[in-house]
KOLKOL-399138 format. One line per 10 residues: for each residue x, y, z of N, C-alpha, C. Coordinates in steps of 0.02 Angstrom, whole numbers. Layout:
<pts>
X/Y/Z/X/Y/Z/X/Y/Z  ...
</pts>
This chain:
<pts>
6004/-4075/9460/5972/-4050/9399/5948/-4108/9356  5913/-4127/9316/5857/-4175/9288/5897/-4150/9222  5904/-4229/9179/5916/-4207/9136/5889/-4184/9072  5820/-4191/9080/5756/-4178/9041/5739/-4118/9056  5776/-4070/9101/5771/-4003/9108/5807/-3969/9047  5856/-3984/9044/5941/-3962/9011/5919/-3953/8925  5907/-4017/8904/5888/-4018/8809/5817/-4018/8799  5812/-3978/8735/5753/-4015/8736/5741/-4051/8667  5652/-4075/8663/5643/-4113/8630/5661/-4098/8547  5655/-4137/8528/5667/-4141/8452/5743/-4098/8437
5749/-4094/8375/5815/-4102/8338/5826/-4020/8341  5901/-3992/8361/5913/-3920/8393/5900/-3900/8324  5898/-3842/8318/5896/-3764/8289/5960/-3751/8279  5998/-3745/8231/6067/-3716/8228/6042/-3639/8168  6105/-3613/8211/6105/-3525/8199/6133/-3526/8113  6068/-3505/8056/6112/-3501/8010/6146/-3445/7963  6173/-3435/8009/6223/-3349/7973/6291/-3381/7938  6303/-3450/8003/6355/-3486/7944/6353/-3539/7968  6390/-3611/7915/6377/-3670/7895/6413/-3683/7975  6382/-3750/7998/6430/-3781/8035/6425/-3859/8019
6502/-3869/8040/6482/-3940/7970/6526/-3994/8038  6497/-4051/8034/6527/-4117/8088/6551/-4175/8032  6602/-4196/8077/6649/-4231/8047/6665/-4298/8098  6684/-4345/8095/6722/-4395/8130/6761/-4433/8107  6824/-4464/8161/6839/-4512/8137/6849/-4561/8144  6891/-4608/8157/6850/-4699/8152/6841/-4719/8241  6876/-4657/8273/6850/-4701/8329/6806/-4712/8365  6749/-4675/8360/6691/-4688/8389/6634/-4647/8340  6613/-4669/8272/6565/-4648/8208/6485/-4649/8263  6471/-4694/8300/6412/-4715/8334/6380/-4652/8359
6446/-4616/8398/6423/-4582/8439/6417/-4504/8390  6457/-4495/8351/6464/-4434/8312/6388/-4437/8269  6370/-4472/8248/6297/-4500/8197/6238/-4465/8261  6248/-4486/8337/6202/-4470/8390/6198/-4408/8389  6261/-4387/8387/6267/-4302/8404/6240/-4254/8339  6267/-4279/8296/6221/-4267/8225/6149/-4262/8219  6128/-4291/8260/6037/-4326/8260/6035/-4250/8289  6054/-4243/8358/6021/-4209/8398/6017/-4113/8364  6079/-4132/8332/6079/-4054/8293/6028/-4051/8234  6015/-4099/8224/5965/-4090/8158/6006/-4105/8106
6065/-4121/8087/6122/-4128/8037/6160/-4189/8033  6206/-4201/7968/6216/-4253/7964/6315/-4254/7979  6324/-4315/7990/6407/-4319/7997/6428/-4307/7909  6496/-4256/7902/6515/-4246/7819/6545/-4288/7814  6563/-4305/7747/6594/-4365/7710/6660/-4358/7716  6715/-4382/7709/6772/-4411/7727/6794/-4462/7692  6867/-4475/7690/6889/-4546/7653/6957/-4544/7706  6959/-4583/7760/7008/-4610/7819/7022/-4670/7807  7084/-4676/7775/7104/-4755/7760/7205/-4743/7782  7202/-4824/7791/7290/-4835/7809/7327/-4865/7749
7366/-4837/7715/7428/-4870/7665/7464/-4924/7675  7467/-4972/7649/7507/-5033/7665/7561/-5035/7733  7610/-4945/7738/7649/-4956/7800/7605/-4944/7851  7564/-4916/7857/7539/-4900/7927/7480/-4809/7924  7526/-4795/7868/7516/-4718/7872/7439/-4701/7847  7429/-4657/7886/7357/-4622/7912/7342/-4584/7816  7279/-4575/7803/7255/-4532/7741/7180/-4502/7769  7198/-4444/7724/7133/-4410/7749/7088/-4378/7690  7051/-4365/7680/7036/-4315/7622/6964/-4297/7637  6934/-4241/7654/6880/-4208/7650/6833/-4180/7572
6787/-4231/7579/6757/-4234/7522/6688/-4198/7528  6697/-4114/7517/6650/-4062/7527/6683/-4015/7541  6662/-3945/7507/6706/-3903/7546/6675/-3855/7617  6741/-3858/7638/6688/-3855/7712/6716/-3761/7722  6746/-3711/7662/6787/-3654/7665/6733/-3606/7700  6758/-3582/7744/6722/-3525/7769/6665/-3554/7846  6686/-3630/7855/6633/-3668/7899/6661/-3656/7972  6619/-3668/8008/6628/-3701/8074/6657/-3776/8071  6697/-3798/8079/6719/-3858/8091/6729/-3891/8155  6670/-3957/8173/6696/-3987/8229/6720/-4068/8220
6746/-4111/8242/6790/-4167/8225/6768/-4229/8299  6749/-4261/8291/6720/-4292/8306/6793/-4370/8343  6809/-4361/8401/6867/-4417/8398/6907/-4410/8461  6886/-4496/8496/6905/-4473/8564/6961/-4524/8551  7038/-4530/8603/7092/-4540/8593/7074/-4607/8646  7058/-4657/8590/7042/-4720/8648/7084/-4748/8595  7087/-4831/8613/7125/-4891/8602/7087/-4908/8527  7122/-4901/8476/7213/-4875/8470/7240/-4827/8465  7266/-4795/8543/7286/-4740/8568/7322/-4687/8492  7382/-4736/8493/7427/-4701/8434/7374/-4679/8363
7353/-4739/8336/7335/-4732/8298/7268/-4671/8284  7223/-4664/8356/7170/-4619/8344/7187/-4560/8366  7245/-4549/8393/7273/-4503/8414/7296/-4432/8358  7351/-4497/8310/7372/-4486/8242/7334/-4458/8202  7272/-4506/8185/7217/-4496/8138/7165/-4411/8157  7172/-4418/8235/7157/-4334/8231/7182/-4287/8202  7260/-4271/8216/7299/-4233/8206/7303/-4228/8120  7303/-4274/8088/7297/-4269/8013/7231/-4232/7991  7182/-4249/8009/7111/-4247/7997/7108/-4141/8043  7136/-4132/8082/7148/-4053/8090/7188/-4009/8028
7216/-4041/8018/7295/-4023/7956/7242/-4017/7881  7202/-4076/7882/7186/-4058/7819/7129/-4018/7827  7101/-4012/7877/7042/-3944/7897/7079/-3882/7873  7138/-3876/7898/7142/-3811/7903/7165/-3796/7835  7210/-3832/7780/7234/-3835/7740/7182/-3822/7668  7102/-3839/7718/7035/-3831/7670/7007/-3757/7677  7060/-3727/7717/7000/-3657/7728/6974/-3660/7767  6956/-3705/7828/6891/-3690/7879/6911/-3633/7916  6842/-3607/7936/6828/-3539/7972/6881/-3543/8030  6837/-3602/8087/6873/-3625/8140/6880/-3702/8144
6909/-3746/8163/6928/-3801/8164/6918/-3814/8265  6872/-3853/8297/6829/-3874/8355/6880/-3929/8349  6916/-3970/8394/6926/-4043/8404/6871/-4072/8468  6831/-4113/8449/6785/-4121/8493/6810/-4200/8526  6838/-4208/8569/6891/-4249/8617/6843/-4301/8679  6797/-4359/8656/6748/-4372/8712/6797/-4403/8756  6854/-4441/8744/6898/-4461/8801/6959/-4430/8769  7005/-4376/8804/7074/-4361/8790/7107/-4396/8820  7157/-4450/8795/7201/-4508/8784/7267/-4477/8804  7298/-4484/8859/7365/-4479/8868/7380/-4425/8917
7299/-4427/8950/7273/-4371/9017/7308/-4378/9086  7318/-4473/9094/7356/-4462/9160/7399/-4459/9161  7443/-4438/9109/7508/-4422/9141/7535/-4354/9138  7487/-4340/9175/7484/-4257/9172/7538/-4205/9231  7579/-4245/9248/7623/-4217/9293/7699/-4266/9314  7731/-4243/9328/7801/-4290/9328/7791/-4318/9419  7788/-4379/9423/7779/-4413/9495/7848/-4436/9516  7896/-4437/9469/7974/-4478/9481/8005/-4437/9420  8084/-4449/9421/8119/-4431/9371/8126/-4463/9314  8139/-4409/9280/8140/-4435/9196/8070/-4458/9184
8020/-4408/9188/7954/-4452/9165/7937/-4390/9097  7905/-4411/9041/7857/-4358/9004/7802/-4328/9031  7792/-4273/9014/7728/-4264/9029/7689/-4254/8957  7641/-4327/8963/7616/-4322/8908/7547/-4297/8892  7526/-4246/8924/7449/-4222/8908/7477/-4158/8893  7527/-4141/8902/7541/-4051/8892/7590/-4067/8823  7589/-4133/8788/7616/-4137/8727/7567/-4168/8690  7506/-4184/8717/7440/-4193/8662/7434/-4114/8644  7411/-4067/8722/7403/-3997/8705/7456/-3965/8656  7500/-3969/8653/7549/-3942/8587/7552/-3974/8534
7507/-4046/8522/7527/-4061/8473/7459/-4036/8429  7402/-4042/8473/7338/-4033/8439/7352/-3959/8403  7367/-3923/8463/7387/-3840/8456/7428/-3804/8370  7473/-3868/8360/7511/-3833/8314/7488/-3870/8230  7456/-3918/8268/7405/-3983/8179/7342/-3906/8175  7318/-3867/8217/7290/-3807/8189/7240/-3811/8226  7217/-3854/8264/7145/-3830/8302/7146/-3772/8359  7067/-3728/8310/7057/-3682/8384/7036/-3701/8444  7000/-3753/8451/6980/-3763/8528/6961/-3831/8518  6976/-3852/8583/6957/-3905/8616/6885/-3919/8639
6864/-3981/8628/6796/-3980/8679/6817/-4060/8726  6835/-4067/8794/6858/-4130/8795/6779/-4147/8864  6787/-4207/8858/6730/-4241/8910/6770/-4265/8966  6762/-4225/9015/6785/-4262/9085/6872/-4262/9089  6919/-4201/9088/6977/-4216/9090/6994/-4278/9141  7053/-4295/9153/7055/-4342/9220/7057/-4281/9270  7124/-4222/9250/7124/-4182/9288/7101/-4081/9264  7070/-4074/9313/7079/-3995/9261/7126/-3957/9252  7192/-3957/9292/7263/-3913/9259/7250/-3929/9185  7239/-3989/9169/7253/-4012/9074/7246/-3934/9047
7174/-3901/9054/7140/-3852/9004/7209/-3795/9010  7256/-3796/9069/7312/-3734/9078/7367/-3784/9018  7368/-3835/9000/7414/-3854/8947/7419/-3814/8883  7351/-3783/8868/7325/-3762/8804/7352/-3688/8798  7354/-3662/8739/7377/-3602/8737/7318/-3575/8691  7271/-3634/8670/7197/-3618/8652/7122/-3608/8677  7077/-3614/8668/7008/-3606/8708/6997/-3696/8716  6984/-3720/8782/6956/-3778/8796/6904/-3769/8849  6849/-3817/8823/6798/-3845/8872/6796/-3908/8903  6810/-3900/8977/6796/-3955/8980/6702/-3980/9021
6689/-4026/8963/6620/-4044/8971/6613/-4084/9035  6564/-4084/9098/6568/-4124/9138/6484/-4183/9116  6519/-4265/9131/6451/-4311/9113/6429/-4328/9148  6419/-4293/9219/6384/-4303/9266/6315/-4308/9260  6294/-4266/9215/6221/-4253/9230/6187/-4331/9202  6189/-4376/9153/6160/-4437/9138/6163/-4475/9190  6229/-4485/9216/6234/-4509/9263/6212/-4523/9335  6197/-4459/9336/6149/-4444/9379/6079/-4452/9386  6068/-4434/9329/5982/-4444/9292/5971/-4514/9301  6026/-4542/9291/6009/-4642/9271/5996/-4656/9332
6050/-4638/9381/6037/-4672/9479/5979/-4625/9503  5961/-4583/9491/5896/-4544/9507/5840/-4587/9499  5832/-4623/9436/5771/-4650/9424/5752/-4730/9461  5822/-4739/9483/5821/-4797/9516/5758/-4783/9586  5760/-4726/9615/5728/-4696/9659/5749/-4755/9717  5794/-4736/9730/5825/-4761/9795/5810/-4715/9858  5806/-4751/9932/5813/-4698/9986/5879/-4668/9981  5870/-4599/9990/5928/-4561/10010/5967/-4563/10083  5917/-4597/10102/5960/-4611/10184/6000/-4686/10201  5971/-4725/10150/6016/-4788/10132/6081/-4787/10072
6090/-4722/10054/6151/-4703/10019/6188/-4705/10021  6240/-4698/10002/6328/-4660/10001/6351/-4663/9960  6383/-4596/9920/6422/-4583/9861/6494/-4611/9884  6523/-4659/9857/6601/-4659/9886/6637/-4648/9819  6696/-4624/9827/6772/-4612/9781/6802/-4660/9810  6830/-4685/9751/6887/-4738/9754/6945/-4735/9766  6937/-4646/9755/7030/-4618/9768/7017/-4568/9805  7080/-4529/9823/7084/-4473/9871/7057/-4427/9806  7097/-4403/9740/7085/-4378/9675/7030/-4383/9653  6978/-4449/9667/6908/-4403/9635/6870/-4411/9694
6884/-4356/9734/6823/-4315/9803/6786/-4296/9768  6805/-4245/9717/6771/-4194/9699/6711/-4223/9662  6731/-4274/9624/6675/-4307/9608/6629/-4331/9649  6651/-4367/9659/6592/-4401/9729/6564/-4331/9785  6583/-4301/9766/6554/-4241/9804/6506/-4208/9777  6518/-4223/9702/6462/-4173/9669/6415/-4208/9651  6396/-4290/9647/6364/-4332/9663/6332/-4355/9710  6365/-4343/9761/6308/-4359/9840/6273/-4279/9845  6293/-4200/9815/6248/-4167/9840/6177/-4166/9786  6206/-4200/9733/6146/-4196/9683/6093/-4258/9727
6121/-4339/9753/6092/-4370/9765/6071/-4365/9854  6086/-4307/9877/6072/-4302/9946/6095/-4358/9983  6173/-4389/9976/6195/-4418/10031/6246/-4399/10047  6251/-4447/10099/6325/-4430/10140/6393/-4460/10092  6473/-4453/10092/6506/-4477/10049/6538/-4500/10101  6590/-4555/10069/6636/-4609/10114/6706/-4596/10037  6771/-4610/10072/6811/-4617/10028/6865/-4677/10043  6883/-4709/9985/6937/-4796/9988/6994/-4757/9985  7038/-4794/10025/7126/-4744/10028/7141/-4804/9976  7161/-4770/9928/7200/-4824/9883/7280/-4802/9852
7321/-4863/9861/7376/-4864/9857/7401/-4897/9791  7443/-4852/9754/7476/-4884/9695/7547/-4900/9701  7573/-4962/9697/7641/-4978/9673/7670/-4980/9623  7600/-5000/9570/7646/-5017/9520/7606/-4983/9476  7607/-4950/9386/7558/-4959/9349/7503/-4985/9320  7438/-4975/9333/7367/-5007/9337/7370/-5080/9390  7406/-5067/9437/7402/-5111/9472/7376/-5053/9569  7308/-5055/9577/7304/-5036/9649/7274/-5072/9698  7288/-5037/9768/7264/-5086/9820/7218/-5045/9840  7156/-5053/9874/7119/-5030/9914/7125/-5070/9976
7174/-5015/10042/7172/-5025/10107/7107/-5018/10148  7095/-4945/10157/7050/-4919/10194/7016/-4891/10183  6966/-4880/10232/6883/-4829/10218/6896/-4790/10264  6851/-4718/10226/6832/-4667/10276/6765/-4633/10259  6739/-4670/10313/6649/-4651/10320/6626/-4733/10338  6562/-4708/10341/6537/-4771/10369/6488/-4802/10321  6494/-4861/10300/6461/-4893/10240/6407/-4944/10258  6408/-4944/10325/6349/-5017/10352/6313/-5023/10337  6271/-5055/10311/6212/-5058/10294/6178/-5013/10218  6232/-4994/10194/6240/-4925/10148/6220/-4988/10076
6172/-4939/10015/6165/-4941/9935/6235/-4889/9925  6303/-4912/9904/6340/-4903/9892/6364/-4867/9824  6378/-4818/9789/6378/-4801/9706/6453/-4770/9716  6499/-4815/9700/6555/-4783/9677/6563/-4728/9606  6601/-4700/9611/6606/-4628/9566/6677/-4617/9535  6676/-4640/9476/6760/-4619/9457/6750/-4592/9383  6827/-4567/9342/6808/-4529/9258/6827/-4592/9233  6881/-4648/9244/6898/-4687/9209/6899/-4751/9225  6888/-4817/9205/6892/-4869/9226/6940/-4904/9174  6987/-4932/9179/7015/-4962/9132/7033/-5014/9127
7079/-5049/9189/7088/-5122/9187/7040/-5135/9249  7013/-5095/9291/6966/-5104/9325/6977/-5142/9393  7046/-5118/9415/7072/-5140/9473/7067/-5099/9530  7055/-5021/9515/7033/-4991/9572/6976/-4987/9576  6918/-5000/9543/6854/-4989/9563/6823/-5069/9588  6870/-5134/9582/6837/-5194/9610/6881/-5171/9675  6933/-5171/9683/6962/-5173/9742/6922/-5150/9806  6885/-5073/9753/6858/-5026/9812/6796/-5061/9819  6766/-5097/9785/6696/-5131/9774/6711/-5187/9836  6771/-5221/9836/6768/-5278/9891/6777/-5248/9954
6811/-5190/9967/6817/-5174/10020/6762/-5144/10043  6712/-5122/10024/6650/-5091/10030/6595/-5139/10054  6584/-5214/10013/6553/-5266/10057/6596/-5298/10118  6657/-5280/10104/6703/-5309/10180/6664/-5263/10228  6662/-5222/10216/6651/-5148/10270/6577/-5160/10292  6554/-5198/10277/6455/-5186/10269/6400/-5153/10256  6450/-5143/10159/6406/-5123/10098/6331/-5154/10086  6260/-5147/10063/6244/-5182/10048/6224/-5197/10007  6257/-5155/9968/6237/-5145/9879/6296/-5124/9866  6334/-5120/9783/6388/-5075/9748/6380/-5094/9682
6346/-4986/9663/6345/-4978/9608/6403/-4956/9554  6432/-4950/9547/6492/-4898/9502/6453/-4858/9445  6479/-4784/9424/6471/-4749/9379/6525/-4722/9369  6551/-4720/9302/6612/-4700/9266/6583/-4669/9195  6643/-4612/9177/6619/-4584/9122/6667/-4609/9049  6721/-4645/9057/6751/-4680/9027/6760/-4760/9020  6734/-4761/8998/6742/-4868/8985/6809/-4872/8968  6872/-4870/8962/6942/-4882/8915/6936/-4951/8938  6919/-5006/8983/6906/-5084/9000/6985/-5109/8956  7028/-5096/8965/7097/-5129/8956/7093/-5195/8983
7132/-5252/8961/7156/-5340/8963/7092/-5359/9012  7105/-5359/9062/7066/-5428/9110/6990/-5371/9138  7001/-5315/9124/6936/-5260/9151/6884/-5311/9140  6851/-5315/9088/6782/-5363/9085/6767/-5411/9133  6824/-5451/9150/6805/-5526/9185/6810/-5500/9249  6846/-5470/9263/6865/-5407/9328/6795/-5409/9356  6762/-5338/9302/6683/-5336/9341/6642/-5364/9337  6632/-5426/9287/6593/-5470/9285/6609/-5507/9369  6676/-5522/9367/6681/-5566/9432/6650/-5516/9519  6671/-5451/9516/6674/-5408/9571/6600/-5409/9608
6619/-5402/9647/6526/-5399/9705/6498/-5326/9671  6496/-5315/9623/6443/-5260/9588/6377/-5265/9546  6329/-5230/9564/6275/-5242/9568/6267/-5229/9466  6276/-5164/9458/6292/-5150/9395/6322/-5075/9394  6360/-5095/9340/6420/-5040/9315/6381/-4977/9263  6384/-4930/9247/6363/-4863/9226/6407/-4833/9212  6418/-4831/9132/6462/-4799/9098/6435/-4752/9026  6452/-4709/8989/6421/-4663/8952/6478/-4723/8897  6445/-4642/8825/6482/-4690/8776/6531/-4648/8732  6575/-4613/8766/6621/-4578/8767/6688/-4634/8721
6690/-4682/8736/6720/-4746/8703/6677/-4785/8696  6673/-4834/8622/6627/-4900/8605/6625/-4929/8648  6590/-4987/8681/6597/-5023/8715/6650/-5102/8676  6687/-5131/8717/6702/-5185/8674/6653/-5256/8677  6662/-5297/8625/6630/-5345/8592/6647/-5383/8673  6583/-5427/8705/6566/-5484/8762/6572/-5430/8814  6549/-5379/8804/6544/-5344/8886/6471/-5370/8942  6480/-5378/8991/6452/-5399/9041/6379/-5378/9039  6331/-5416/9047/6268/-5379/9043/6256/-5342/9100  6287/-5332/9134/6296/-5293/9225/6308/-5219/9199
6332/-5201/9133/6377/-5138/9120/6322/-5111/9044  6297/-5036/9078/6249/-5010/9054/6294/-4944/9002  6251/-4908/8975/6305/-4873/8939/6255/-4811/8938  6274/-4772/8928/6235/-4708/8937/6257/-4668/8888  6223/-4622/8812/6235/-4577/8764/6268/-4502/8820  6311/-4503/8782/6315/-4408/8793/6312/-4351/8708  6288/-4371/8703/6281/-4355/8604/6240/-4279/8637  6172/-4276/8673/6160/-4219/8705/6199/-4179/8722  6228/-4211/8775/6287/-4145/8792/6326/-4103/8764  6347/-4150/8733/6415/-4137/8673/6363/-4104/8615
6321/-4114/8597/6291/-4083/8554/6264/-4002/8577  6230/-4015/8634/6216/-3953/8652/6289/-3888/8651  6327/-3934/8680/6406/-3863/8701/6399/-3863/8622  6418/-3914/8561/6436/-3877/8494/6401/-3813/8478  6329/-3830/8484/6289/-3788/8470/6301/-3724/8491  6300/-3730/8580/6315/-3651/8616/6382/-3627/8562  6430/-3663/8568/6481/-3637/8539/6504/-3593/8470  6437/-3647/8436/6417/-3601/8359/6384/-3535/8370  6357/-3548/8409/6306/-3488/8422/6330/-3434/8463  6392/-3439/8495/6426/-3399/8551/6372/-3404/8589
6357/-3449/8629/6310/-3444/8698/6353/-3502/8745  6334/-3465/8801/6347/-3493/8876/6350/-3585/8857  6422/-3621/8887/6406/-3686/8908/6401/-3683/8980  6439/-3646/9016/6454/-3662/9095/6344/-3681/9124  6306/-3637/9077/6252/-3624/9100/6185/-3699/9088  6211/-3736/9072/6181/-3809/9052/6203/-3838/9121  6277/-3830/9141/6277/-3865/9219/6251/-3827/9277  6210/-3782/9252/6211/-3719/9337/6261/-3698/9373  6313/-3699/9331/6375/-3663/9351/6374/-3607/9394  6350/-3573/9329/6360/-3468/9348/6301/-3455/9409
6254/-3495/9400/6204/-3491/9462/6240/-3510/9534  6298/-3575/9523/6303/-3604/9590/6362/-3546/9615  6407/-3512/9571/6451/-3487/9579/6413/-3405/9603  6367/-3390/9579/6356/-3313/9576/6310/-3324/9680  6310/-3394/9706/6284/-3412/9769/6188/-3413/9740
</pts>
């Protein structure tokens, strides 16, 4: 699907039977201001400041009683702190009267540890979902869970947005042969991705067996598919210290790659990530802007808006209309 099919031009149309009002907070203003553009509207005013100990303040300066409320704030680095700063910034929504209170989530922070792998572990994404749940928000809008059980954490309405489609749009225009392709996954866990990527890009997929020992520490052993001679585009939601996607990048020119692109819908680029892919046999990296980028990132590493996307679902959402129907969901599902 093209992504110049999906939005269109100029600044949306919002339904006005009632106010819907956007908000953000400090961790990614760039992108909330984008999403603003595309609605035709502006981000509301706010006063988000920290008290000498540490502690979070909020105060909504407008009244937003009787509104649509969406919140603008993805749970990147500083985890705690933007995490926090949501949960306050819901509390005083609700405490204002809003109609409904939207947490609009471009990276949900504290996603992989979404299941117990050993004893005595937390599971900490089904205690974001209770915590968001009980600070008062009705629904979630998150970009790219890691996994989709997350949305069964909720005991509220969540979307989860997929950012495939830019992504796609961006390696499309490259106009590469499709027979010199291959979508590969870096993990056994994102097939699905790389699956829904090679049928948009009409290739064949290959997948890296990768092995973890330790935390953000993996190995890439083996391949499955054949990469010879292959324009290579790895496919993952997160990159962070950026050890499984070089790993899978070297083993891919070991194999006789002859290109490797990466596309990721999360930048989190944790400690040595930067010099990582600056150093890695990758051609260039493709990431949205779901998180800022940080200050000396690699000129190899492109960044891609999702302010569309995310703007469009608010919209459907104000409006009670279809999101599944922006990805061709209900079409691919109805056969």
């Amino acid at each position: 699907m093209e992504l110049k099919s999906v939005f269109p031009q100029g600044n949306k149309q919002i339904n006005p039977t009632h106010d819907i009002k956007l908000f953000s907070g400090r961790a990614n203003p760039k992108l909330a201001e984008e999403i603003a553009e595309y609605l035709g509207t502006t981000v509301g005013p706010m006063v988000i400041k920290n008290f000498a100990d540490g502690e979070t303040y909020v105060q909504v300066q407008e009244s937003i009683r009787g509104d649509d409320v969406f919140i603008i704030q993805p749970v990147c680095s500083p985890v705690n702190q933007n995490a926090m700063e949501l949960l306050i910034m819901i509390d005083a929504f609700k405490r204002a009267s809003a109609k409904t209170i939207t947490a609009v989530i471009p990276y949900y922070g504290y996603a992989r540890q979404d299941r117990k792998t050993t004893g005595r572990e937390a599971i900490t994404a089904k205690l974001m979902a209770d915590l968001l749940t009980t600070a008062g928000a009705d629904r979630v809008v998150a970009l790219d869970l890691h996994s989709g059980q997350i949305q069964g954490f909720f005991n509220i309405l969540v979307d989860n947005i997929f950012a495939t489609l830019p992504l796609v749009d961006y390696m499309k225009k490259k106009n590469f042969n499709p027979d010199e392709l291959c979508a590969v996954s870096p993990d056994a866990g994102g097939v699905r991705r790389a699956r829904y990527f090679a049928k948009e890009m009409k290739c064949p997929i290959a997948i890296v067996d990768k092995r973890r020992d330790k935390h953000n520490e993996a190995i890439a052993e083996y391949l499955i598919g054949d990469v010879q001679d292959k324009i290579c585009i790895l496919f993952d939601d997160i990159i962070d210290t950026a050890g499984t996607i070089c790993e899978a990048a070297k083993l891919l020119k070991k194999s006789g790659a002859k290109e490797v692109y990466v596309c990721a819908v999360h930048p989190v680029f944790s400690g040595p990530a930067l010099k990582r892919l600056e150093e890695a046999p990758i051609e260039e990296v493709v990431v949205t802007n779901s998180i800022p980028l940080a200050e000396g990132a690699p000129k190899k590493i492109t960044q891609l808006s999702v302010a569309p996307i995310l703007g469009e679902a608010i919209s459907r959402i104000h409006d009670n209309e279809s999101i599944s129907s922006i990805f061709g969901f209900e079409k691919e599902y109805k056969g």
